[in-house]
C-alpha positions in Angstrom: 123.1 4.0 10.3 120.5 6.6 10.4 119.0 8.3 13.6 115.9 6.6 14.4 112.8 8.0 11.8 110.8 9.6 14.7 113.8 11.5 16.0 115.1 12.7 12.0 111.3 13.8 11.1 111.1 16.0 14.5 114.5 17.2 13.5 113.8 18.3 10.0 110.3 20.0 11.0 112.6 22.1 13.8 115.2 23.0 11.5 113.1 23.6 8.3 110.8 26.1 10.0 113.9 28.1 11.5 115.7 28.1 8.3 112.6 29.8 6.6 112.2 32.3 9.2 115.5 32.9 9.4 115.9 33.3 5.7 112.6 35.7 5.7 113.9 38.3 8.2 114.0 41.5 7.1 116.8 42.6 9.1 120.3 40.0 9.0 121.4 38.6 13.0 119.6 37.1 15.7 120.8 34.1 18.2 122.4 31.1 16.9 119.6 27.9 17.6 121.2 25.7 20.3 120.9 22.8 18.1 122.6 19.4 19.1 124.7 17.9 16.5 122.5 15.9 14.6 120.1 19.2 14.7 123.1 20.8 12.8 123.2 18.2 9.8 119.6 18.0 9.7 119.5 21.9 9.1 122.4 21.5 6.2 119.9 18.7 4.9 117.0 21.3 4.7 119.2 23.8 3.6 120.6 21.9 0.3 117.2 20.1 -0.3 115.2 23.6 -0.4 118.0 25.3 -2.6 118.9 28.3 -0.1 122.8 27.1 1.3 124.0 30.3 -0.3 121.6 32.8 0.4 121.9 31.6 4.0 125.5 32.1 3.1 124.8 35.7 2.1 122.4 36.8 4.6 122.1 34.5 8.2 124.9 35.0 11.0 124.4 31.8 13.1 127.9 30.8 14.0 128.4 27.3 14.2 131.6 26.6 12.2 130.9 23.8 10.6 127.5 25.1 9.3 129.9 28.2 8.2 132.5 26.4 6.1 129.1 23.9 4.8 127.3 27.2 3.5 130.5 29.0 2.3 131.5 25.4 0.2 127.7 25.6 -0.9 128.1 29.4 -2.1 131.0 29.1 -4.1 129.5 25.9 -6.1 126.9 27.6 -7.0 128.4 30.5 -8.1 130.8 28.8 -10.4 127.9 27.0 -12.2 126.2 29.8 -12.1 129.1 31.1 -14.7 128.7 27.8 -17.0 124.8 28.3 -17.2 125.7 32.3 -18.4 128.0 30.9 -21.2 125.5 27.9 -22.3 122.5 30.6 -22.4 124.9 32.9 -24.5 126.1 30.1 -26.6 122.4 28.9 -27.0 121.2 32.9 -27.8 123.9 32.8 -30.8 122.7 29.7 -32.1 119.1 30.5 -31.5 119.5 33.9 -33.5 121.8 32.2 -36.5 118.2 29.6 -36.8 115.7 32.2 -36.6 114.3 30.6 -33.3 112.3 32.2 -30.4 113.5 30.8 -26.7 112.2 31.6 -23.2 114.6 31.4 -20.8 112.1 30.3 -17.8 112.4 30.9 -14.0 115.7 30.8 -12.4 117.3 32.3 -15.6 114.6 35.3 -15.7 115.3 36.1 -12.1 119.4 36.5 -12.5 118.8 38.9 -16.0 116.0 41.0 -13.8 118.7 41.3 -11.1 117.0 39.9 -8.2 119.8 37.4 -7.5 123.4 37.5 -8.0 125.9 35.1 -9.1 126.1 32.3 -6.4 122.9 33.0 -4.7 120.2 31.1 -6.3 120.8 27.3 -7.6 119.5 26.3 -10.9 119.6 22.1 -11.2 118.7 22.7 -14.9 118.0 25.3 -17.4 114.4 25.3 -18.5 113.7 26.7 -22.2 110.0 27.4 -24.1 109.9 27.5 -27.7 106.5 27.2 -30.0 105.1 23.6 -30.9 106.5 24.2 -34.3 109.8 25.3 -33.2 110.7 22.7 -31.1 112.7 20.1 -33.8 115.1 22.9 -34.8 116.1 23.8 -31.3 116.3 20.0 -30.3 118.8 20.0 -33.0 120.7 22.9 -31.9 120.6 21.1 -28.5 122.1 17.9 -30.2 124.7 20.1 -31.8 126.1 21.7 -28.2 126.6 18.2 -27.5 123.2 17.3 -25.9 121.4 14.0 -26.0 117.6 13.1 -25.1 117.5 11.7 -21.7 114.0 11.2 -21.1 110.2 12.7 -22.5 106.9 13.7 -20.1 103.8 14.9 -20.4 105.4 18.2 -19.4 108.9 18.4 -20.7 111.8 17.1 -22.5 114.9 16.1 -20.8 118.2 17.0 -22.3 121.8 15.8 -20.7 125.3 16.7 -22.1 126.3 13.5 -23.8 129.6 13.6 -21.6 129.4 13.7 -17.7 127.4 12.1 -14.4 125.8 13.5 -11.6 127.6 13.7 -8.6 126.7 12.6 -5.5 127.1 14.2 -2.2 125.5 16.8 -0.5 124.0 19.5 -2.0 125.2 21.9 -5.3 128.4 20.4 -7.0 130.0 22.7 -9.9 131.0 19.5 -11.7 126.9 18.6 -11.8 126.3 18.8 -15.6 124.2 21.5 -16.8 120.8 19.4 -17.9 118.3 21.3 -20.0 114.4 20.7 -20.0 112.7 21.9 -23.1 109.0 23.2 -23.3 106.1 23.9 -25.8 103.6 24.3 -23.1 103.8 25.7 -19.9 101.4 23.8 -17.5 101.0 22.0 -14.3 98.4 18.9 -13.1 96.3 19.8 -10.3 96.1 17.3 -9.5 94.3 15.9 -13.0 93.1 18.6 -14.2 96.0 20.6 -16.5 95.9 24.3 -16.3 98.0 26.3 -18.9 99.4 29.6 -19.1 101.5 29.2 -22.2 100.1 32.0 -23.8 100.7 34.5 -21.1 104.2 33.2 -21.2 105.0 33.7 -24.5 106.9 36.9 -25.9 104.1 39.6 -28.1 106.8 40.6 -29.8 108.9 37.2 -30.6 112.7 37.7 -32.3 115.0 35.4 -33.1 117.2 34.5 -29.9 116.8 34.2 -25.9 113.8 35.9 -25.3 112.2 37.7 -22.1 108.8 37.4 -20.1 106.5 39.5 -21.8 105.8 41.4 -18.2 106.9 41.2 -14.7 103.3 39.6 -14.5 104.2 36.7 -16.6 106.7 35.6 -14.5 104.8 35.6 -11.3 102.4 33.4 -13.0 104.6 31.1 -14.0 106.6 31.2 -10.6 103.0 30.8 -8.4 101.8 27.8 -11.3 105.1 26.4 -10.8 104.8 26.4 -6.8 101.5 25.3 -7.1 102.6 22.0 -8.9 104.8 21.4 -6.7 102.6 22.4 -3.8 100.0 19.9 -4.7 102.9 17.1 -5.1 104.0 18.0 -1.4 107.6 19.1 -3.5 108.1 22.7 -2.7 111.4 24.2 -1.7 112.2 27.2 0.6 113.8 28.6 -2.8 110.6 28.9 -4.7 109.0 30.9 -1.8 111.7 33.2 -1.7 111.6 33.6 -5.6 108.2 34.9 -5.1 109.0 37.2 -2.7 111.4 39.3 -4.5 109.7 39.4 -7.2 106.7 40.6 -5.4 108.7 43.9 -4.0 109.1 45.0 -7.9 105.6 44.6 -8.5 102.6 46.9 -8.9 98.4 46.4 -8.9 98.8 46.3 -12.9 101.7 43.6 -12.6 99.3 41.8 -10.5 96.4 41.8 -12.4 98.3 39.5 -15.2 96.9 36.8 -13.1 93.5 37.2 -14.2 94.6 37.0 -17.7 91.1 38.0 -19.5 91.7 35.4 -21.9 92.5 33.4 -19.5 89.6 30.5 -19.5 89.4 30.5 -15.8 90.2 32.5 -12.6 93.6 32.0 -11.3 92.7 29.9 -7.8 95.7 28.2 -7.6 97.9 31.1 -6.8 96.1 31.4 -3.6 97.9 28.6 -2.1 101.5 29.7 -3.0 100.8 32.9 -1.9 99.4 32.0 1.7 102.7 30.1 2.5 104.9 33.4 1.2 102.9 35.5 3.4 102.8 33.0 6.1 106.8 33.7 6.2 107.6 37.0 4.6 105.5 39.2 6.2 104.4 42.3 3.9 105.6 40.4 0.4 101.9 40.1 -0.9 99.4 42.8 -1.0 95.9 42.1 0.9 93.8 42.8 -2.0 95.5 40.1 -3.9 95.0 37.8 -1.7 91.3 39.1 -0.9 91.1 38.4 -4.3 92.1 35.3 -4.5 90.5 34.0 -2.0 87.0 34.7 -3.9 88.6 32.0 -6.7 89.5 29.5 -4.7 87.6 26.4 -4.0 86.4 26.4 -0.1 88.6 22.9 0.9 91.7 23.8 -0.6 91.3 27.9 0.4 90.5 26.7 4.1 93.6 24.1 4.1 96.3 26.6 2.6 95.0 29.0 5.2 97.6 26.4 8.1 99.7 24.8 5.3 103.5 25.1 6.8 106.6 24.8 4.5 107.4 21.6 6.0 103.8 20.0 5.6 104.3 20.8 1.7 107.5 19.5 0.8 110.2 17.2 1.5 111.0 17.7 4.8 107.4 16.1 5.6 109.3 12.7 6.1 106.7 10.2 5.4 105.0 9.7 1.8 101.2 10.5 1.8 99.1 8.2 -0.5 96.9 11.0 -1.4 98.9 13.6 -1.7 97.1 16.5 -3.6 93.5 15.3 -3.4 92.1 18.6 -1.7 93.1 20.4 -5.2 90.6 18.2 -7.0 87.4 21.3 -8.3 84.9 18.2 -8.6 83.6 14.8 -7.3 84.5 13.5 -10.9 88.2 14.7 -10.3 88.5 13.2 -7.1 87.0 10.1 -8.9 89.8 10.6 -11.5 92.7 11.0 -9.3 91.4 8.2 -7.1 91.5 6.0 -10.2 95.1 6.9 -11.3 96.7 6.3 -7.9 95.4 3.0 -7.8 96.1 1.6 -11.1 98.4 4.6 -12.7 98.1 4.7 -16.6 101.4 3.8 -19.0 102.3 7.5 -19.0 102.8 7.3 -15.7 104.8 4.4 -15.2 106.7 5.3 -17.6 107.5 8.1 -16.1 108.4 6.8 -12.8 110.9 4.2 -15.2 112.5 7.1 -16.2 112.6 8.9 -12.5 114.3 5.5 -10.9 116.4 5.6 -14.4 118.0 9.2 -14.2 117.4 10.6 -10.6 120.8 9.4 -8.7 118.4 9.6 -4.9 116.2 6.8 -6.8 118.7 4.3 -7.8 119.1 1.2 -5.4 116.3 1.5 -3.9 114.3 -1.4 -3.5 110.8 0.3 -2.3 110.8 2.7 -6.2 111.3 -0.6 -7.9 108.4 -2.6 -6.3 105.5 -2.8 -8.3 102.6 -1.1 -7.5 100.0 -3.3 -5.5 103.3 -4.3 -3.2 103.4 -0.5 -3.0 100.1 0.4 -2.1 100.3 -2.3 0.6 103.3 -1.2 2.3 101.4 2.6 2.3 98.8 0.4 4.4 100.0 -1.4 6.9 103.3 1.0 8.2 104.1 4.6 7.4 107.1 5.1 4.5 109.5 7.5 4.4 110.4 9.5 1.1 113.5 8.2 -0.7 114.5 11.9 -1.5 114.8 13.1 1.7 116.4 10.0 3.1 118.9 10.8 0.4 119.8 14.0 1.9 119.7 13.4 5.0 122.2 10.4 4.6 124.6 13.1 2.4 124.4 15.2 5.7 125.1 13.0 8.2 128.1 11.1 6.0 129.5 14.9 4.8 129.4 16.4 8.4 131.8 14.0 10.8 130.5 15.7 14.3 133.1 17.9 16.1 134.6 16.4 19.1 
């Protein structure tokens, strides 16, 4: 039985801002929170479901031991997937160079070979690959050779499983997780209708056969900030991806910065402004004034004023309740809003598709009466009573049933 709602949303909120502070300190100690128990699995909920267990591991000194032994499991999980994702990459970088194919190793993947992370700090769920339009059949077929199948297609990606494993459930990073792999042409995000696409920035000037690097340190952070501004938008962002761009922001110089305003770009770069706000909201000093300054000239007035008192929790899953327009103050234009207005209330056949697949594949969707409704019997319940997010129920049931309170 779960805590009641009220109680579990308060308690996520507390623990979800402490963990980011926490996590954002620039010097390691401090007093341990004088959390209840139930405080205490809500905080290893947050912890798993924003992807920082082991760099709390690494760098917090709250004693509580059960909190201990759940960051320390958390750590060493990671760190031994962390070693099958190196020998996939190298197996796919042989492969890749035998077929004369270009491949972008994307996010996570570039932030381990630029040495920001090391083995067992940073979770990767999946490895995300680029290749060019015209590229993309050969390396599906060097996927289907390591033993890959098709799991599912979007708009934005194609889903790759190993033919041979299941996800397991639980709490958290597993080693046994299999190693899924999403495979782009384009790199892009909806915000919330409206796709903007940095491919080009992304790809490699100088492409060779093989894994292949950003083109600049640049690159990356526009990725990273498109990335979080995707998820952002879709109230999905994780503690993880704010820390991401923080590192990466210490290596980075005015030059580095100014890839963002890509001159052949076909329009300013306002949705990094959002991102950004939120990292300097918690790591205080990571982004440089006139970038922001900057920024803030791009951005439209709604969504500039709003990021301004956005809080971690209020953008991601630790915001218990589902909001039925989530997103709508990224809309540029009275036409967008129009547009994404439209799609919520009757969404097109890409999009139910794509929720088929979600309730299909994602293990936090399965059983779940409320995913499987259809739509109208959706969009009711939204009215009349306030509904809670199936993925963050998910963790927070893993939490309470992994950590049996101390006596």
């Amino acid at each position: 039985m779960l805590p009641p709602l009220k109680i579990v949303k308060h308690g996520l909120r507390l623990t979800t801002e402490t963990l980011a502070l926490e996590l954002a300190k620039s010097q390691p100690g401090g007093t341990t929170p004088a959390w209840n128990e139930l405080e205490w699995q809500l905080a290893s909920a947050a912890a798993a479901a924003h992807g920082v267990s082991p760099l709390l591991c690494k760098f917090s000194s709250w004693q509580n031991p059960q909190w201990r032994v759940f960051l320390a499991s958390q750590r060493e999980h990671v760190e031994h997937r962390h070693r099958r994702i190196v020998a996939l990459l190298n197996r796919i970088d042989i492969d890749a160079r035998a077929a004369g194919l270009t491949i972008v190793p994307l996010k996570g993947s570039a932030l381990h070979a630029l040495g920001l992370y090391t083995p067992g700090d940073r979770p990767m769920a999946d490895i995300d690959l680029l290749v060019r339009e015209n590229d993309a059949e050969p390396t599906i077929k060097l996927l289907l050779d390591l033993g890959y199948v098709e799991s599912f297609a979007s708009w934005k990606h194609r889903v790759f499983k190993p033919a041979e494993g299941s996800p397991v459930a639980g709490l958290g990073e597993h080693r046994d997780t299999p190693v899924n792999i999403e495979l782009h042409t384009r790199i892009q995000e909806r915000l919330p209708v409206s796709a903007i696409d940095i491919t080009e920035r992304i790809y490699p000037r100088e492409p060779r056969p093989g894994l292949n690097d950003y083109p600049s340190i640049g690159a990356l952070m526009s990725h990273l900030l498109l990335h979080a501004a995707g998820n952002l938008c879709n109230r999905s962002l994780r503690l993880l991806h704010l820390n991401d761009i923080s590192l990466l922001a210490t290596r980075m110089v005015a030059s580095d910065w100014n890839v963002l305003w890509d001159e052949h770009a076909a329009d300013a770069p306002w949705w990094a402004l959002p991102p950004l706000h939120l990292v300097a909201r918690y790591y205080k000093n990571a982004v440089p004034e006139a970038v922001l300054a900057r920024l803030e000239r791009d951005c439209p007035p709604l969504l500039r004023t709003i990021s301004r008192h956005q809080t971690l929790t209020q953008v991601s899953c630790s915001e218990l309740w589902l909001h039925a327009l989530s997103g709508i103050e990224w809309s540029r234009s009275v036409r967008e809003v129009g547009r994404y207005i439209k799609n919520r209330v009757r969404p097109s056949g890409e999009a139910i598709k794509e929720r088929a697949d979600m309730v299909r594949t994602q293990l936090w969707l399965q059983g779940q009466s409320w995913v499987t409704s259809n739509h109208s019997r959706r969009m009711l319940t939204w009215l009349t009573r306030p509904v809670p997010r199936m993925d963050t129920l998910y963790v927070v049931r893993a939490a309470l049933e992994s950590l049996v309170p101390t006596k």
